[in-house]
C-alpha positions as CSV (number, residue, x, y, z in Angstrom):
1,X,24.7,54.1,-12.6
2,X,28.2,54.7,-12.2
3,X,28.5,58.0,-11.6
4,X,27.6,57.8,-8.3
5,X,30.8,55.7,-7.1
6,X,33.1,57.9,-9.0
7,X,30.7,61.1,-7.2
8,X,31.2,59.4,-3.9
9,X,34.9,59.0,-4.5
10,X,34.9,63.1,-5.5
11,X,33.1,64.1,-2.0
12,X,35.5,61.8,-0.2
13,X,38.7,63.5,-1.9
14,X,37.2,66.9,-1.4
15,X,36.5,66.1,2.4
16,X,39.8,64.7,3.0
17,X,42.1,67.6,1.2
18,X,39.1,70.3,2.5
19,X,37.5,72.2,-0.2
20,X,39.5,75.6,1.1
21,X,42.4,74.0,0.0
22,X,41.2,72.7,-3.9
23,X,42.8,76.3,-4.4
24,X,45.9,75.1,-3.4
25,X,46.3,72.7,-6.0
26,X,45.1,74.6,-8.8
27,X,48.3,77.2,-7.9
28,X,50.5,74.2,-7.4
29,X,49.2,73.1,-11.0
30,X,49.8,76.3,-12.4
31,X,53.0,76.9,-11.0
32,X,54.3,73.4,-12.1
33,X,52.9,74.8,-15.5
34,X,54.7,77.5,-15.5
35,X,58.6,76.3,-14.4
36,X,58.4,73.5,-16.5
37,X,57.4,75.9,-19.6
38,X,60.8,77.1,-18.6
39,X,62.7,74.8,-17.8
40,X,62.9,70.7,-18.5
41,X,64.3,69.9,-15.5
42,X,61.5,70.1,-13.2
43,X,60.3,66.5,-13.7
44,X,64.0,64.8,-13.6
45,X,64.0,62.0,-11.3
46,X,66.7,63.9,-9.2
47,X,65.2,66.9,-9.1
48,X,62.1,64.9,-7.8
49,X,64.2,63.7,-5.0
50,X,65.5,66.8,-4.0
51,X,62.1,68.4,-3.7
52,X,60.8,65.6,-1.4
53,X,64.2,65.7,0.4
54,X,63.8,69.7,1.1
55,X,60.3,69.2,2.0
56,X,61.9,67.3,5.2
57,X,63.0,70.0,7.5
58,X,60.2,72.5,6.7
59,X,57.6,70.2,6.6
60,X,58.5,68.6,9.9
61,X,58.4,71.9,11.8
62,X,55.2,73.2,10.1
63,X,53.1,69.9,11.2
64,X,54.1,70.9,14.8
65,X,53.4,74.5,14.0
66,X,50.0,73.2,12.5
67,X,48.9,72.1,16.1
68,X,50.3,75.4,17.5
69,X,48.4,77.9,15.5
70,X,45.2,75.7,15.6
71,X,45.2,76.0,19.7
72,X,45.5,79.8,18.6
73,X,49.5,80.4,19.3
74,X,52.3,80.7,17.7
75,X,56.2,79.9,18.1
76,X,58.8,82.0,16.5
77,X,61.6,80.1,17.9
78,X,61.6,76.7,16.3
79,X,64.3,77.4,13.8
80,X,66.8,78.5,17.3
81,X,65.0,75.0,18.6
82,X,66.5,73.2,15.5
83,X,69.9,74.9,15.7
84,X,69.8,74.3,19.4
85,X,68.8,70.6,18.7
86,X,71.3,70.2,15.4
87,X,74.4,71.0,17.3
88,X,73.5,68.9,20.7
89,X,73.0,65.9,18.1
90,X,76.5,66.4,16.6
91,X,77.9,66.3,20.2
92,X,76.4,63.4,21.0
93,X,77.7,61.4,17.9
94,X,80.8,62.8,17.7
95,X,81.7,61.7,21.0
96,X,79.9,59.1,21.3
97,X,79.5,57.3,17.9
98,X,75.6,56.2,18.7
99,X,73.2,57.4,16.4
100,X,70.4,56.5,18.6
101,X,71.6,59.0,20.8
102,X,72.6,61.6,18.6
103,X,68.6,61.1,17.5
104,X,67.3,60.8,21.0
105,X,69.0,64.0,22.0
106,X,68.4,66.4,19.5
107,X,64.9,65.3,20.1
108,X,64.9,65.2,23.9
109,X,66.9,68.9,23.7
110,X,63.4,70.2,21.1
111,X,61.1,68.9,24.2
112,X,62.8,70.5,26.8
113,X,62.6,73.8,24.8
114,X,59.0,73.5,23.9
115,X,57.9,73.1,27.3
116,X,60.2,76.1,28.5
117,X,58.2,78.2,25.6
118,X,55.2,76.8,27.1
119,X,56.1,77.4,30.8
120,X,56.8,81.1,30.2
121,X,53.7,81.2,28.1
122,X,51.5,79.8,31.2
123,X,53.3,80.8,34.0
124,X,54.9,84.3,33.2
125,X,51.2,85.1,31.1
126,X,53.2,86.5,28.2
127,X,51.7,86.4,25.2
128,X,52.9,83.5,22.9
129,X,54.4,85.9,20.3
130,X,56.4,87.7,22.3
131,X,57.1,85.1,24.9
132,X,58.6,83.2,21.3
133,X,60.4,86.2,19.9
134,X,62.5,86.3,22.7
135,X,63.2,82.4,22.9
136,X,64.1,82.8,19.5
137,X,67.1,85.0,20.1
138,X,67.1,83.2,23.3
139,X,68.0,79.9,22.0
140,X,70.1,80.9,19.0
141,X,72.5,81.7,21.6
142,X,72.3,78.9,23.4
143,X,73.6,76.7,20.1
144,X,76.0,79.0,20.1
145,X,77.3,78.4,23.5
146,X,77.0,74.9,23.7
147,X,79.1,74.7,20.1
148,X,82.5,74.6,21.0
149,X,84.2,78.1,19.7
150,X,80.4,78.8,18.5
151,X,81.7,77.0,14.9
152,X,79.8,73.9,13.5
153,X,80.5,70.6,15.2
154,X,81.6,67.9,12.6
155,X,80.1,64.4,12.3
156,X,81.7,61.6,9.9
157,X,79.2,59.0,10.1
158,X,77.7,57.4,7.7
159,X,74.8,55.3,9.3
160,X,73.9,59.2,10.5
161,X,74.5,60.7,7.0
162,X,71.2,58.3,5.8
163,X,68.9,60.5,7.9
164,X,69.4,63.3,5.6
165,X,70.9,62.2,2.5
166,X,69.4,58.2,2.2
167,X,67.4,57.0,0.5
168,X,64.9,53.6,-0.3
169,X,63.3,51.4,-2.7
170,X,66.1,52.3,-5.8
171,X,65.6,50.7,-8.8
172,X,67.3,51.0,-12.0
173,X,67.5,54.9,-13.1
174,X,64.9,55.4,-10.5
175,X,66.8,57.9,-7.7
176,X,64.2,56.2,-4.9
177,X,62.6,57.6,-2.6
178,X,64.2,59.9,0.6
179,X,64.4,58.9,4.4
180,X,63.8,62.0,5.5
181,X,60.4,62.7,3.5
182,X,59.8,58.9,4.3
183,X,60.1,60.6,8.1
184,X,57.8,63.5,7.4
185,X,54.9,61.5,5.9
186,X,55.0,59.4,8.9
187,X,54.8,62.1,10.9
188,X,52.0,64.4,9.0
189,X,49.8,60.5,9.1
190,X,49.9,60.2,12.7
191,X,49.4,63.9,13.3
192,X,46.5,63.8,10.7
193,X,44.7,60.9,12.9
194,X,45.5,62.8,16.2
195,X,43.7,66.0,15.2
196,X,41.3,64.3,12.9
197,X,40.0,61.3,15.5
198,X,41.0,62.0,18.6
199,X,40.1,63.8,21.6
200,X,43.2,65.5,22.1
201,X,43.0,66.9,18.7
202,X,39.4,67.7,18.9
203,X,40.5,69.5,21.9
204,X,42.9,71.8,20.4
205,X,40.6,72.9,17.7
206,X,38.3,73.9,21.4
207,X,40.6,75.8,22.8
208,X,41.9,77.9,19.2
209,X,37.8,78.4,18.5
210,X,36.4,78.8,22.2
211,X,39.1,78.9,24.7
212,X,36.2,80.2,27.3
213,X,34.0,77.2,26.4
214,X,36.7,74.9,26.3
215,X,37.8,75.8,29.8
216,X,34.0,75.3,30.5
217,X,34.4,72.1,29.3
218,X,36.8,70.6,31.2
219,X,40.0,70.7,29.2
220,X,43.0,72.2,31.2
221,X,44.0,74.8,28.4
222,X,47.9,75.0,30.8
223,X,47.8,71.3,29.7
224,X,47.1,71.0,26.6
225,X,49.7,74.1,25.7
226,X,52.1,72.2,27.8
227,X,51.4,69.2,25.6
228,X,51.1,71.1,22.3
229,X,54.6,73.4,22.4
230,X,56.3,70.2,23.5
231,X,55.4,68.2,20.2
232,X,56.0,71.1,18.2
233,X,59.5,71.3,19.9
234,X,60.2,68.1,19.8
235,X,59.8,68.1,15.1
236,X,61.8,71.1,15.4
237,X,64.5,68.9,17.3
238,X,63.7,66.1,15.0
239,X,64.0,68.4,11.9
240,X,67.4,69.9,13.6
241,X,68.7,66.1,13.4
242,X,67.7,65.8,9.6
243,X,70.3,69.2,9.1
244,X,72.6,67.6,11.2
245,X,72.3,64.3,9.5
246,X,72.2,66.2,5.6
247,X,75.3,68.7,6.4
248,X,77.4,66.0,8.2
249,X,77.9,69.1,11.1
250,X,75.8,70.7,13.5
251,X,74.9,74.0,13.0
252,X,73.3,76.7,15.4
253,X,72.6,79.0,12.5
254,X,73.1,77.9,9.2
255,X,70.6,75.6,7.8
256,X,68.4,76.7,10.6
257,X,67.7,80.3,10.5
258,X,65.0,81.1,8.8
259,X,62.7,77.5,9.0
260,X,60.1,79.6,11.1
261,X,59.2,82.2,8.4
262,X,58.4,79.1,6.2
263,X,56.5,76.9,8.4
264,X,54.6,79.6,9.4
265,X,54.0,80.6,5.9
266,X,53.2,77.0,4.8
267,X,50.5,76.7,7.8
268,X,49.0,79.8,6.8
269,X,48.8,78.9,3.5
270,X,47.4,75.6,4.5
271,X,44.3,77.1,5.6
272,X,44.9,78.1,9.3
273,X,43.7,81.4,10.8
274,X,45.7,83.3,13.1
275,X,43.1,83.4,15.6
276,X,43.1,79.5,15.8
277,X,40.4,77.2,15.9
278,X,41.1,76.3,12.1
279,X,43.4,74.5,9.9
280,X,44.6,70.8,8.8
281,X,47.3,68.9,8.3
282,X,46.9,67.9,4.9
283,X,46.4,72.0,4.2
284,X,50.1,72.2,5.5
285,X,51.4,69.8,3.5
286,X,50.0,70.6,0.4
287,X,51.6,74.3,1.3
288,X,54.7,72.9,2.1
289,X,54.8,71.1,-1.8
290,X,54.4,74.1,-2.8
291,X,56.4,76.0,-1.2
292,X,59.2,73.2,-2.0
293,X,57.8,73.6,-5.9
294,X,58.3,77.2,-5.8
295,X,61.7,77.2,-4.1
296,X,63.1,74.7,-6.4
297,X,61.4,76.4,-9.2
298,X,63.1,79.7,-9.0
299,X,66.4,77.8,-8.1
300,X,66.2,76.1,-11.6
301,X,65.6,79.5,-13.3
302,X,68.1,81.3,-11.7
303,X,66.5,83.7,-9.7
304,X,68.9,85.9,-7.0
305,X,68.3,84.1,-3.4
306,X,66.9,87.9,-2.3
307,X,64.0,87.2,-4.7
308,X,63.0,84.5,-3.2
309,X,63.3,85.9,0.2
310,X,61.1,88.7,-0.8
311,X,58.6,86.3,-2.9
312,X,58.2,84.2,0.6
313,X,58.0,87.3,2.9
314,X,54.8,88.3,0.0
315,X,53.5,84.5,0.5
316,X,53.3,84.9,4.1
317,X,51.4,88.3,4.1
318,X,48.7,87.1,1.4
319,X,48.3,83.8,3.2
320,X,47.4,85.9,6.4
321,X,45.2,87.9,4.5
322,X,43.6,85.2,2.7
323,X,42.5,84.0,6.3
324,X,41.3,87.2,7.8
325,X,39.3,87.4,4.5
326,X,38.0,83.8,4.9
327,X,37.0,84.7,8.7
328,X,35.2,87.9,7.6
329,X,33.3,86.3,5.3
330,X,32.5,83.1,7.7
331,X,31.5,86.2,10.4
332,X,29.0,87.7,7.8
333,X,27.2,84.1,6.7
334,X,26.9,83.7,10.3
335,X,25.5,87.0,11.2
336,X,22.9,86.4,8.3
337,X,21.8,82.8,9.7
338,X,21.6,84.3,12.8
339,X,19.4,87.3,11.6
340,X,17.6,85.1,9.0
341,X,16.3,82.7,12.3
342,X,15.4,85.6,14.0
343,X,13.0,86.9,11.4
């Protein structure tokens, strides 16, 4: 008699985290296995922290990047989006000493690059990746420009310095919890409930599956790219802020470069296929523990920063290929349903 509460709890855990993504957390339980054979560091209360903390910037950009490769796109350029946003936040406080604004303009500066990517995506029918590629180069000058002499712009405040480096709910030896992951999980809820119950999220998922039949349907696929590229630009601002916020400067390169190769990874990883129509928020998160796992993992045993690079750039290809495998396979089921109903 009670097995079936405890069953019915099962089905609702495995629906929520998606049964693609139980293998997920069997890596993430072998790979806490593993650096924690090594090392007994991993579970410290401050190395705790500064996994959540790192999980900020990444995991930011990859929830926007969740809702861009589901509408089948992609976009290259949010770490030059961050770095744009990142140094046009440090402006704003150093001259101006409100953090508000500092916030609402790296932000505001994210939106107005996501729509551009959008607009020339749309507009100038270039295809997304390419149309991104060059953004991405693109808007890494542009934070250089707007940085006076190209070098970081400095910000000494330390209402600011909380965004990045804060932290909540501290007691005794416990470190508390981060801002900036407090941030992210806000973010990743509401984004969850917006593709989960909503019609604009159930309209993304129609035009990454079906963009014919979702045309056919009504939805205004211009729109809903608009719409899409803008929220992913404006994380990526918000994500630029938290750099800002953690290195106490604005950088166009540094602490930027590089962000897009993760949350693409992480939203791969996550479940997404690159043809769209597939993938979920908690997928992208769980990818981006992970991810943050692994980083900090090989961190703690000292292996060279190229190692990682290369371990990351191996991630990303047999994530992809993970996908591709998953979509052949969903093709073949479907071609034998179809041949099966036939007979």
């Amino acid at each position: 008699m009670n097995s079936r509460p405890s069953e019915g709890f099962v089905v609702r855990a495995t629906r929520f985290i998606g049964a693609e993504n139980l293998s997920l957390i069997i890596a993430l339980i072998l790979l806490v296995a593993a650096v924690s054979s090594q090392t007994e560091f991993l579970f410290s209360s401050r190395n705790l922290f500064n996994i959540a903390q790192n999980m900020a910037v990444v995991g930011l950009i990859a929830v926007g990047m969740t809702l861009v490769i589901v509408s089948a796109g992609l976009d290259i350029s949010v770490g030059s989006i961050a770095g744009c946003a990142s140094v046009v936040c440090a402006m704003v406080v150093a001259s101006t000493g409100a953090v508000s604004g500092g916030l609402a303009g790296g932000i505001a500066i994210g939106l107005v690059l996501g729509i551009v990517n959008a607009m020339i995506i749309n507009y100038l029918r270039v295809n997304a990746v390419v149309a991104t590629l060059a953004t991405m180069s693109a808007f890494r000058g542009v934070a250089f420009l707007i940085a006076p002499g190209g070098r970081p712009v400095g910000v000494l405040d330390p209402t600011f310095a909380l965004l990045g480096s804060g932290r909540f709910f501290e007691v005794g030896g416990f470190p508390g919890f981060p801002i900036a992951f407090a941030i992210l999980v806000g973010v990743a809820v509401v984004a969850h409930f917006i593709m989960s119950s909503t019609v604009f999220g159930r309209s993304i998922y129609s035009m990454g599956g079906n963009p014919a039949a979702a045309r056919l349907a009504g939805i205004d696929l211009n729109r809903m790219r608009l719409w899409i590229y803008a929220v992913s630009g404006g994380l990526s601002g918000l994500a630029g802020v938290i750099v800002t916020a953690r290195t106490s400067s604005g950088q166009p390169a540094s602490g930027t470069q590089g962000l897009e190769l993760e949350a693409i990874t992480a939203v791969f990883l996550g479940g997404a296929l690159l043809a769209g129509g597939k993938g979920t928020i908690v997928g992208t998160m769980l990818a981006v523990l992970l991810l943050a796992v692994l980083s900090n993992g090989m961190n703690l045993l000292g292996i060279p920063t190229f190692y990682q690079l290369v371990a990351k750039g191996l991630l990303l290809v047999l994530a992809v290929a993970i996908g591709q495998w998953r979509m052949a396979m969903a093709e073949k089921r479907q071609a034998k349903l179809t041949t099966s109903g036939r007979a």
